[in-house]
C-alpha positions as CSV (number, residue, x, y, z in Angstrom):
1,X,0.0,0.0,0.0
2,X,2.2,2.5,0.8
3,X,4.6,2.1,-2.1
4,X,1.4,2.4,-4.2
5,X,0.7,6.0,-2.5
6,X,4.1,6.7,-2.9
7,X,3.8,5.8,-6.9
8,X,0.7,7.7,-7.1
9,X,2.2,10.9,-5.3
10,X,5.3,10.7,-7.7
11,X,3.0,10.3,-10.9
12,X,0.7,13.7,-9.4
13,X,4.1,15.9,-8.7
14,X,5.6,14.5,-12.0
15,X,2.2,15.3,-14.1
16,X,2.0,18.8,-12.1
17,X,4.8,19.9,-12.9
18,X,4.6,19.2,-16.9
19,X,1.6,20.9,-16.9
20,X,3.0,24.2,-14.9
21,X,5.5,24.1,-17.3
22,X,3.3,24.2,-20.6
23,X,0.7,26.8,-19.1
24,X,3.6,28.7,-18.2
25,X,4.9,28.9,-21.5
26,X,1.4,29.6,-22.7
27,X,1.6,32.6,-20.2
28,X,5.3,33.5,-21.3
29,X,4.2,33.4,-25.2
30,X,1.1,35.0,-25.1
31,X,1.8,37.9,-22.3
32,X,-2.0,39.5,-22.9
33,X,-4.1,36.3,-22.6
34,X,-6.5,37.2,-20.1
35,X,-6.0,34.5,-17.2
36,X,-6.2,34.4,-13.6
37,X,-3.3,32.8,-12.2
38,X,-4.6,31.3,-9.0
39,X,-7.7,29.7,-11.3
40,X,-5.1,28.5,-13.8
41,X,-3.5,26.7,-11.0
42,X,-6.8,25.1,-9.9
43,X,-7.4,23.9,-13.3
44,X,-3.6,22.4,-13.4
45,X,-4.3,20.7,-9.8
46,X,-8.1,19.3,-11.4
47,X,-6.5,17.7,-14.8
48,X,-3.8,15.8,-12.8
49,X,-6.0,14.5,-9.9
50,X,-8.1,13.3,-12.5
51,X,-5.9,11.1,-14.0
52,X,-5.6,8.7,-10.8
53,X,-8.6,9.2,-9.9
54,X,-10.3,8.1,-13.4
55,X,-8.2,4.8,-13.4
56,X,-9.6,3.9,-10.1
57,X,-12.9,4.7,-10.9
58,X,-12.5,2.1,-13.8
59,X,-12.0,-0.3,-11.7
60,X,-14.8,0.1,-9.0
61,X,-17.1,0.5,-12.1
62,X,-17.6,0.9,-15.2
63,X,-20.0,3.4,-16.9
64,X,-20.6,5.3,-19.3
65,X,-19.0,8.0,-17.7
66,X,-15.8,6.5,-16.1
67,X,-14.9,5.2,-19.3
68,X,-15.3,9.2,-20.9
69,X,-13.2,10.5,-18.2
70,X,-10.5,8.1,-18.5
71,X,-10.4,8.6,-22.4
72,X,-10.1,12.3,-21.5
73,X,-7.5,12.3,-18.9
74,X,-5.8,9.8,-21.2
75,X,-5.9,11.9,-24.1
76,X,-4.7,15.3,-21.7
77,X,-2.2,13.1,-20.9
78,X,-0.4,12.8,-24.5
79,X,-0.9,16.4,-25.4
80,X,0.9,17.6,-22.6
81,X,3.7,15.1,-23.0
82,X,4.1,16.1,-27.1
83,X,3.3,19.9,-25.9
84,X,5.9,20.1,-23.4
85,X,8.7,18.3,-25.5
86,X,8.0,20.9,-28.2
87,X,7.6,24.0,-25.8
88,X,11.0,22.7,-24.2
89,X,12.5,22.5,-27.8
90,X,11.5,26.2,-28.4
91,X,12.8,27.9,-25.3
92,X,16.3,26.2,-25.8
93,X,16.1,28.1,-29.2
94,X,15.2,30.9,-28.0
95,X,17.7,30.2,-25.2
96,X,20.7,30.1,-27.5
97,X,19.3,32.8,-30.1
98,X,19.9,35.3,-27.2
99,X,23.8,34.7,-27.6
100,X,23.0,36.1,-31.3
101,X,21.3,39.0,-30.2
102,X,18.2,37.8,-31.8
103,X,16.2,36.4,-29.3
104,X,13.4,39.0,-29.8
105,X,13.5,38.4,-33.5
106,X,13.5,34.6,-33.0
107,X,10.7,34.3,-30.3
108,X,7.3,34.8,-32.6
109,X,8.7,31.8,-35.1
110,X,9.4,29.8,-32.4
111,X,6.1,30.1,-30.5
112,X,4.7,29.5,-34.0
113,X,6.8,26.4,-34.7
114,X,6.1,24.8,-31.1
115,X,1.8,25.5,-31.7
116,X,2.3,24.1,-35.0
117,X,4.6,20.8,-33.8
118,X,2.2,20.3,-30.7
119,X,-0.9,20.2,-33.3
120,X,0.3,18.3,-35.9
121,X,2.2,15.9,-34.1
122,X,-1.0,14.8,-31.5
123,X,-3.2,14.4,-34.9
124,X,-0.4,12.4,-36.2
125,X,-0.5,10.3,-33.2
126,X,-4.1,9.9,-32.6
127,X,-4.0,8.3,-36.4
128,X,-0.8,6.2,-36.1
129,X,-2.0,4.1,-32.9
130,X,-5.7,4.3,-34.4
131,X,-4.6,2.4,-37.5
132,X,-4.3,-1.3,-37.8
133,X,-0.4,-2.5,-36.6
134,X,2.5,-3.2,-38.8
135,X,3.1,-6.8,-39.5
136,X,7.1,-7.4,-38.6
137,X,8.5,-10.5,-40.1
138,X,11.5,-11.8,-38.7
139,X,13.6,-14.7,-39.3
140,X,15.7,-16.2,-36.6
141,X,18.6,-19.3,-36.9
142,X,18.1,-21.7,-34.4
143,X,21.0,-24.4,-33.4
144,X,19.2,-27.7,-33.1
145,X,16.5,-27.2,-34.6
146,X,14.8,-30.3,-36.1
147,X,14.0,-30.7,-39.7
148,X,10.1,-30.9,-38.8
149,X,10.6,-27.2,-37.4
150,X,12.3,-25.7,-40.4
151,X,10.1,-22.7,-41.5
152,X,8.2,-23.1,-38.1
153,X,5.9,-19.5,-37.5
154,X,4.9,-17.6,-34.5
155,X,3.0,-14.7,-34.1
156,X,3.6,-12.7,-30.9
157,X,0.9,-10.3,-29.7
158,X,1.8,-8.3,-27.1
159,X,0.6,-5.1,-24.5
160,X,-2.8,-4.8,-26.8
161,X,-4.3,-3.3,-23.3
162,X,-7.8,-3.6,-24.6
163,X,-10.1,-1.6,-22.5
164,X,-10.7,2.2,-22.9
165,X,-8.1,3.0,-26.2
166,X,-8.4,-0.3,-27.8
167,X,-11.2,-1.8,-28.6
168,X,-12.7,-5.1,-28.9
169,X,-13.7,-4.5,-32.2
170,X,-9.9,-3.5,-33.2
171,X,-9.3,-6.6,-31.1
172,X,-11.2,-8.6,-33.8
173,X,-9.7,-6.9,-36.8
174,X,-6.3,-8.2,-35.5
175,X,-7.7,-11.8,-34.8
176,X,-8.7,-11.8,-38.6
177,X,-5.6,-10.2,-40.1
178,X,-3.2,-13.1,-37.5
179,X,-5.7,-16.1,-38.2
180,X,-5.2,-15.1,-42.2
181,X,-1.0,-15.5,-41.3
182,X,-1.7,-19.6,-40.4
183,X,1.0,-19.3,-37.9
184,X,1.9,-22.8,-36.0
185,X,1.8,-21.2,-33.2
186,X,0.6,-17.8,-31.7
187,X,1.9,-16.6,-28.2
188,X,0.5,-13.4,-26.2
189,X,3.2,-12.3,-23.7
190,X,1.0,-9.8,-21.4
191,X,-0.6,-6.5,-21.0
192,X,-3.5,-7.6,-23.0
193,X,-5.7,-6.5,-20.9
194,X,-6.3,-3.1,-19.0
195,X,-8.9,-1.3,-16.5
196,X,-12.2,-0.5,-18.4
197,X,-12.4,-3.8,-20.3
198,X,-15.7,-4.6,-18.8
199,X,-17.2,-8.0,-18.5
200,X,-19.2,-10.1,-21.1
201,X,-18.0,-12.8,-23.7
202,X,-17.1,-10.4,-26.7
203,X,-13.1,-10.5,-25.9
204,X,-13.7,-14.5,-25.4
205,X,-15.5,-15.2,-29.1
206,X,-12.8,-12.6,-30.9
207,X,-9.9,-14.8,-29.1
208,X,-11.5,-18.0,-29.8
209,X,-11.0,-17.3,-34.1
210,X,-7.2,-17.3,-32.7
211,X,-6.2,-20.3,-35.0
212,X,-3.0,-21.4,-34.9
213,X,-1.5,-25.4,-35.7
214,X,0.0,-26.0,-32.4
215,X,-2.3,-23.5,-30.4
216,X,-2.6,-20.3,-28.5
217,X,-0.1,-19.8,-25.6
218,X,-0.1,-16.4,-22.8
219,X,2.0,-15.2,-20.1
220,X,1.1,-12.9,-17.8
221,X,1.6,-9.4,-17.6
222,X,1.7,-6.8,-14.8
223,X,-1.8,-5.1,-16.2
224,X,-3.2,-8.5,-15.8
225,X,-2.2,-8.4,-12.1
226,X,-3.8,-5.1,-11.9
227,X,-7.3,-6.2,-13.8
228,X,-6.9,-9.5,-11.8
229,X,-5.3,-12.7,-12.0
230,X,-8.8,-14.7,-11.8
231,X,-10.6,-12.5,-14.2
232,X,-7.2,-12.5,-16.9
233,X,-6.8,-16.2,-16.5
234,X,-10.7,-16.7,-17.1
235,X,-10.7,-14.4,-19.6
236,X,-7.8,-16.2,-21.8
237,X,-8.8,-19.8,-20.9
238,X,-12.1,-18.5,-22.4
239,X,-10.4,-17.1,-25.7
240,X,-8.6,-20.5,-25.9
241,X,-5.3,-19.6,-24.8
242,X,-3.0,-21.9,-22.6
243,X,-1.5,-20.0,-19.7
244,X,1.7,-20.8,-18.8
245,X,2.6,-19.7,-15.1
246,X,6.2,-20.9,-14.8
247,X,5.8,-23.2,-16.3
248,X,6.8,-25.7,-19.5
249,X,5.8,-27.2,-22.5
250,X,7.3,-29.5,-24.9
251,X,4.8,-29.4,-28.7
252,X,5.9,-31.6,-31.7
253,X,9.2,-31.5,-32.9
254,X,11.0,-31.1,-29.6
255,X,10.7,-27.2,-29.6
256,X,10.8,-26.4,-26.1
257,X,8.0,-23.4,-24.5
258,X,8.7,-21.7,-21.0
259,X,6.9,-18.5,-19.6
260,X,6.6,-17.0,-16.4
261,X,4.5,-14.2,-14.4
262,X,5.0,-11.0,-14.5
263,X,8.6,-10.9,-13.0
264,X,7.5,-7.5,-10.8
265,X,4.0,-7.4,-10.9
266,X,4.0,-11.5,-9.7
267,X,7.0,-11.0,-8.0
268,X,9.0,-14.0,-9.3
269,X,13.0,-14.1,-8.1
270,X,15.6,-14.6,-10.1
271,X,16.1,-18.0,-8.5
272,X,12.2,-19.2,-9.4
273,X,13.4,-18.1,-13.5
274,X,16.4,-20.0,-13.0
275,X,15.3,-22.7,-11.7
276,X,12.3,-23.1,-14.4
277,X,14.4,-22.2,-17.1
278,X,17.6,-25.0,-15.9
279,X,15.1,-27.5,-16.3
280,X,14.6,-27.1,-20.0
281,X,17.2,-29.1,-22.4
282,X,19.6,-27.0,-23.3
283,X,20.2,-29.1,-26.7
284,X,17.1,-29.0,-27.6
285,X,15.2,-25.6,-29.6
286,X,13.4,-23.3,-26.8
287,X,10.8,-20.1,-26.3
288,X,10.8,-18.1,-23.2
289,X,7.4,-15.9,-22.9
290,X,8.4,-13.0,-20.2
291,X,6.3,-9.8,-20.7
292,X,9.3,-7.9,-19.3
293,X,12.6,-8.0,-21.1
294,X,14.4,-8.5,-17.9
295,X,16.9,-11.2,-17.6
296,X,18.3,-12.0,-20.8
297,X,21.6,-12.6,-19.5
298,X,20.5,-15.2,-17.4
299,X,18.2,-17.0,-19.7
300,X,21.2,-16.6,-22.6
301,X,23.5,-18.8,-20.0
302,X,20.7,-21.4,-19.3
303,X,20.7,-21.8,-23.5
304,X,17.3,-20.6,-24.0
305,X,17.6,-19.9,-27.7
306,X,14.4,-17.0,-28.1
307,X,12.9,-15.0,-25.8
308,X,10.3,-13.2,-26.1
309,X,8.8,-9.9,-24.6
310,X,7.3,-6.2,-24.7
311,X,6.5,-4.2,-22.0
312,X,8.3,-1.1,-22.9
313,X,6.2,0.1,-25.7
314,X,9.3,1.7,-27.7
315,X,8.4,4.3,-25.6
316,X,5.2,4.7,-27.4
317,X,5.4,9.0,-27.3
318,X,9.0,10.0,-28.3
319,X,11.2,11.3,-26.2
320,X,9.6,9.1,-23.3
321,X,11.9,6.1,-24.9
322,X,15.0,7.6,-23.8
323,X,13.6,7.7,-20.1
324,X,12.5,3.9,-20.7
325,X,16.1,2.7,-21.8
326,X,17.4,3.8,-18.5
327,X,15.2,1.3,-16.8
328,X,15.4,-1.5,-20.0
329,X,18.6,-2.0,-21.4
330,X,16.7,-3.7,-24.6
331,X,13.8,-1.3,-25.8
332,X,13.1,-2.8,-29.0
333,X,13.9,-4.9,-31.7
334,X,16.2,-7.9,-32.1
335,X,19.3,-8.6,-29.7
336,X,21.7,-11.2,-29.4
337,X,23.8,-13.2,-26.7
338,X,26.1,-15.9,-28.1
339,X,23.7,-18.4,-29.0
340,X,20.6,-16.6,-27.7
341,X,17.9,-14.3,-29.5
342,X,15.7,-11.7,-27.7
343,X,13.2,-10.1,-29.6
344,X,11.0,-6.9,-27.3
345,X,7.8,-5.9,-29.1
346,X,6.6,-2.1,-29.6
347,X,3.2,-4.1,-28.6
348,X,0.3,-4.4,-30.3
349,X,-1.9,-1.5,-29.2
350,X,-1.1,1.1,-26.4
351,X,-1.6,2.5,-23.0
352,X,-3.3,5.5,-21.6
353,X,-3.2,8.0,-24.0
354,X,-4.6,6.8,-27.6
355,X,-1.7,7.9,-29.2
356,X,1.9,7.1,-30.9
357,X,4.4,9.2,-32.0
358,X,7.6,8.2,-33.4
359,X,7.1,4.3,-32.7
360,X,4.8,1.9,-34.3
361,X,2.4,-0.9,-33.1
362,X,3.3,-4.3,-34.3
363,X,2.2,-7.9,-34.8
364,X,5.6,-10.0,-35.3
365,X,5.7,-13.2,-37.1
366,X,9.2,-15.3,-36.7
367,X,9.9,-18.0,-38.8
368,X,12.6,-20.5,-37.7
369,X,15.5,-21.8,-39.4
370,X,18.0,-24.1,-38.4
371,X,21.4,-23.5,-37.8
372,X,24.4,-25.7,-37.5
373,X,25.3,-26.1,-33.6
């Protein structure tokens, strides 16, 4: 409890403090707007209350209303990130331009440029995470791999958060466009769903047209701790899926399949991942599902050849990726260790605000190949 107070008090200061900053600005730029400061403040304290306060509405109930005051505190949210970036960018131009002598000159252009930026880059991003997600293929060499595996496919979804900015019937549209793919097998490493998902047995029928030759496999992630284990392992049981809570699987051909929990969010040690992952052959082809891409080193030394995880969102609004890679040494993309692959997902969808900029939401299909050892 109290390192959840302490979260939320950090994410109020933090969110105060970005928004002080862009109505300031505002102020600074446009001298003669006619505002009362002490209101202004009021207003700053209101919008970042009611972000906390909208995602625990959400998930005492769910109405018509808490789900319109999330989606607006959500969408505050990622204008003032994108609107503070660009105001920050203009007063460092203005900044320097005063070691010219032409700071008064420069200032009207750049209080243009940063209106302009902030505008079109929040429409940009409301499109980008609105459209369908890129389809990634990548190919990855595999020492051991049997000759019934060669060319085997898996489709990883990942951090859809389906609730208030992603839809069930965006949900569906990405069941079609993955069945279409005929992977072998289809894995969904966490965050799939979020607060304001509602009950019912929509999600369940859309996840049931999941088709894939050697079945649907999910780990959890730290959202589905939040929405609730029971309700996130009902909820993919009921869409077909086969959660694997540290544990193992062996399908056809040998090829090996580990997840675990949420590494945080279920607090799992690093013994409980070594231990699961020592007991897997290290001869023998294997997949390790962990929604976090913590640990690589350690799942690299116990031979795991591919694992598998998202999470970080590629920082989902530029610049916030930079902040992310000091937490996550691997962001995004493909990296390697000796004989070992990680691959970390932008994700399928996105959280809180409905909005990308800079980064893209994916579906990734892998094919395997086999590699001399």
């Amino acid at each position: 409890m109290l390192k959840m107070l302490g979260f939320i008090a950090t994410v109020v200061v933090v969110y105060t403090g970005m928004q002080s900053y862009v109505a300031f600005w505002l102020l600074r730029s446009f001298p003669g707007l006619p505002v009362n400061r002490l209101l202004l403040r009021a207003v700053i304290l209101l919008t970042t209350l009611a972000f906390p306060l909208s995602l625990y509405c959400l998930r005492m109930y769910r109405g018509t209303w808490t789900v319109a005051l999330a989606y607006a505190s959500f969408l505050w949210l990622g204008v003032i990130f994108l609107w503070l970036g660009w105001a920050a960018l203009g007063d460092i131009v203005v900044l320097f331009s005063r070691f010219l002598g032409a700071a008064e000159a420069v200032r009207p252009w750049a209080r243009a440029a940063v209106l302009t930026a902030t505008a079109v880059s929040c429409l940009w991003s409301l499109y980008n995470a609105a459209r369908m997600p890129a389809v990634k293929d990548v190919e990855i060499s595999l020492a051991g791999l049997s000759p019934q595996l060669e060319g085997f496919s898996i489709v990883q979804l990942s951090d859809l958060h389906l609730g208030v900015t992603v839809s069930i019937k965006k949900f569906s549209r990405i069941v079609d466009l993955v069945s279409s793919m005929r992977p072998d097998l289809i894995v969904l490493t966490g965050d799939i769903f979020d607060a304001g998902l509602g009950e019912g047995g929509d999600i369940e029928r859309s996840g049931l047209r999941l088709k894939a030759k050697r079945g649907v496999f999910a780990v959890l992630g730290n959202h589905e701790f939040y929405h609730g284990v029971e309700a996130s392992s009902r909820t993919l049981s009921g869409m077909g899926a086969h959660l694997l809570r540290n544990a193992i699987v062996v399908l056809p051909g040998g090829l090996q399949l580990a997840g675990v929990d949420d590494v945080m969010a279920g607090h799992v040690s690093r013994q409980e991942v070594a231990a699961l992952l020592a007991k897997l052959d290290a001869q023998a082809p294997s997949i390790y599902l962990c929604h976090q891409p913590l640990g690589f080193a350690a799942a690299a030394h116990a031979g795991v050849s591919l694992m598998l995880s998202g999470h970080t969102h590629d920082g989902q609004l530029f610049p916030f990726g930079l902040i992310v890679r000091l937490f996550y040494g691997h962001l995004h993309g493909l990296y390697q260790d000796g004989a070992s692959w990680l691959y970390v997902t932008s994700g399928t969808g996105q959280w809180g605000p409905p909005m990308r900029f800079l980064t893209r939401a994916e579906i990734v299909r892998f094919t395997l190949r086999g590699r001399a050892s």
